[in-house]
C-alpha positions as protocol buffer text, in pm:
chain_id: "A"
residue {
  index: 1
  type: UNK
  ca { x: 10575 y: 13113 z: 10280 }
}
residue {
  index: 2
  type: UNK
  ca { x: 10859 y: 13321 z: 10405 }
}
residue {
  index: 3
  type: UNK
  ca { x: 11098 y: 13308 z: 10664 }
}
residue {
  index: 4
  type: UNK
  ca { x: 11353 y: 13552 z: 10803 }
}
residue {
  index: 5
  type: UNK
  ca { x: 11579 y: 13547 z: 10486 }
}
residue {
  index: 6
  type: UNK
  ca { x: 11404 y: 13295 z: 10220 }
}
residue {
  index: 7
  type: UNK
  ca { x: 11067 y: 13371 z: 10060 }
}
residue {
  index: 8
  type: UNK
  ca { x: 10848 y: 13104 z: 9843 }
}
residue {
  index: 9
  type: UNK
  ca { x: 10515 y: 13050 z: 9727 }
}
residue {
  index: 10
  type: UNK
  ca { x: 10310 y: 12799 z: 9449 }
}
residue {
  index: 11
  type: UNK
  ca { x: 9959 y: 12842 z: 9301 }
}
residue {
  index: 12
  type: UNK
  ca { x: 9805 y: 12554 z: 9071 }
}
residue {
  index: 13
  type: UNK
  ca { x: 9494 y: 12666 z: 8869 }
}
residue {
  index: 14
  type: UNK
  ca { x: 9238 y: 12455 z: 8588 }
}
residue {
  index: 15
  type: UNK
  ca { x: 9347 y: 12467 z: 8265 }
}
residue {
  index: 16
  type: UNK
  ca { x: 9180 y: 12303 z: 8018 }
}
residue {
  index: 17
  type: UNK
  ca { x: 9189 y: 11915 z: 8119 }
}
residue {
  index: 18
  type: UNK
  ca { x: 9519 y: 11974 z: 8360 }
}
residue {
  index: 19
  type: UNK
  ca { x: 9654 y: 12221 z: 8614 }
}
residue {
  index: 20
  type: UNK
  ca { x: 9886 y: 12476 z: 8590 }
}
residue {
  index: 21
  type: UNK
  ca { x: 10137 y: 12490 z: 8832 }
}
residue {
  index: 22
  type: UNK
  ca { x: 10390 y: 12805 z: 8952 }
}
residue {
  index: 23
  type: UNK
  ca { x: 10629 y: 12844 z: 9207 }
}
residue {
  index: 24
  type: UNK
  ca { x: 10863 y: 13140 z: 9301 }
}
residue {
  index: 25
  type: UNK
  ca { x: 11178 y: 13140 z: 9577 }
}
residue {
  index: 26
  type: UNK
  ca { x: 11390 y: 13434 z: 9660 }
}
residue {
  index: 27
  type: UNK
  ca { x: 11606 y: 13594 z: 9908 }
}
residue {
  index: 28
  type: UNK
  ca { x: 11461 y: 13833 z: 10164 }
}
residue {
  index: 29
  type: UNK
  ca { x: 11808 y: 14039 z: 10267 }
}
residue {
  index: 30
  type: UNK
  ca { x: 11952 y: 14286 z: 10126 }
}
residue {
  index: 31
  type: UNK
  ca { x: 12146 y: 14221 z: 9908 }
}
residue {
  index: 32
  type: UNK
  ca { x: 11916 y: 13892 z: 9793 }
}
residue {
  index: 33
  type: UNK
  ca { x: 11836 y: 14108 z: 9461 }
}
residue {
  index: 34
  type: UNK
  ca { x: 12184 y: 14123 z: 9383 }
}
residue {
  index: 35
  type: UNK
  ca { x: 12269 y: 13782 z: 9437 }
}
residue {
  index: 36
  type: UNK
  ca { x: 11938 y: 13632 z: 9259 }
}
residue {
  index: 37
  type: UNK
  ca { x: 12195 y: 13614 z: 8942 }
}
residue {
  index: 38
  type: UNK
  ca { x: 12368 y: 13345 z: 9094 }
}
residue {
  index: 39
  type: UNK
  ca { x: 12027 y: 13139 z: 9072 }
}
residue {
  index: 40
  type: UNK
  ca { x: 11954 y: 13172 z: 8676 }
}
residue {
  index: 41
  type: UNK
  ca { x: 12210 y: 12896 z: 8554 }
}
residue {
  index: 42
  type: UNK
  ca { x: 12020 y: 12640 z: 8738 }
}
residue {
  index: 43
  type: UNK
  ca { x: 11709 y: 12781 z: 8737 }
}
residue {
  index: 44
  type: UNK
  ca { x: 11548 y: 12548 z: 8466 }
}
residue {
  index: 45
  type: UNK
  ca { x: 11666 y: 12234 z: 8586 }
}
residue {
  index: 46
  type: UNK
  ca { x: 11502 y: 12260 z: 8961 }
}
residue {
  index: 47
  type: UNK
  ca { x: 11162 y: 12337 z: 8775 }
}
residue {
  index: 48
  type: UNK
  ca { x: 11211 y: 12050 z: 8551 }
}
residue {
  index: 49
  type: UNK
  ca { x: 11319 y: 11839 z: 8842 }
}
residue {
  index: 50
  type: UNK
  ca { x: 11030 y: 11970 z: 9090 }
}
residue {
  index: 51
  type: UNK
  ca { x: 10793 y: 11892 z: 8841 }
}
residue {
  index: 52
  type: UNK
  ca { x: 10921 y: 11534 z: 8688 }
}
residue {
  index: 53
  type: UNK
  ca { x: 10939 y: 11342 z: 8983 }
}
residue {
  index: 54
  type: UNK
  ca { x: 10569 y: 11403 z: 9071 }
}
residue {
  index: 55
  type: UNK
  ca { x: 10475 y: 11365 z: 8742 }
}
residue {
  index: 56
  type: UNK
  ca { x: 10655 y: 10998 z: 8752 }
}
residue {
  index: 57
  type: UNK
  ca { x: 10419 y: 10886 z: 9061 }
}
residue {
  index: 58
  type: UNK
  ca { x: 10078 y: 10992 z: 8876 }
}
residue {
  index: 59
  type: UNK
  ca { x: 10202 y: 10825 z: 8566 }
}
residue {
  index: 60
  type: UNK
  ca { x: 10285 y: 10501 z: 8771 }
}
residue {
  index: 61
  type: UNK
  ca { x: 9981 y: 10539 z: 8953 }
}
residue {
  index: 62
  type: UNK
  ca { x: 9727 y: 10545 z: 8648 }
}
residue {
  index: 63
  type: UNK
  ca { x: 9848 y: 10252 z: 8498 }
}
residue {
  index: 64
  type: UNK
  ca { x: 9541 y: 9977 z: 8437 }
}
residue {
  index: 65
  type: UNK
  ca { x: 9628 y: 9730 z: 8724 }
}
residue {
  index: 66
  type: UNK
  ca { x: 9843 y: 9955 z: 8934 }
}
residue {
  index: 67
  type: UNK
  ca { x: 9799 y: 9915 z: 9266 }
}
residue {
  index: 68
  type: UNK
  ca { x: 9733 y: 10212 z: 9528 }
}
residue {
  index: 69
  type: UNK
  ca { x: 9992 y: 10458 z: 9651 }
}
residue {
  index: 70
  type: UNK
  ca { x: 10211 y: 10242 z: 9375 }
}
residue {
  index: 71
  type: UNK
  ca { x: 10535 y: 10415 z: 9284 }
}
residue {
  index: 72
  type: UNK
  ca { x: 10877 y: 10334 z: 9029 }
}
């Protein structure tokens, strides 16, 4: 997906039993490379957060009993 001045994207492929999941964002200016520093420090946190909360539903989801589209 891209935009004027953002770009993203996300594949998922099989692995094994699960899925593994990428995702990419960056600036599409001119000086975006020189400013894709300023993304680093919280870098690992919006994975961890983009990945979590999804993770949460399923979990709630596959519980014996749970009912469907059920959510914390």
């Amino acid at each position: 997906m891209r935009s004027r001045l953002p770009a993203g994207g996300m594949a998922a492929v099989p692995e094994g039993t699960g899925t593994r999941f990428a995702f990419f964002s960056a600036y599409r200016f001119p000086a975006g490379a020189a400013l894709q520093w300023l993304r680093r420090p919280g870098a690992r946190a919006r994975g961890t957060a983009l990945t979590t909360a999804p993770q949460r539903r399923i979990d709630a989801r596959s519980r014996p009993g749970a009912a469907p589209g059920a959510a914390e």
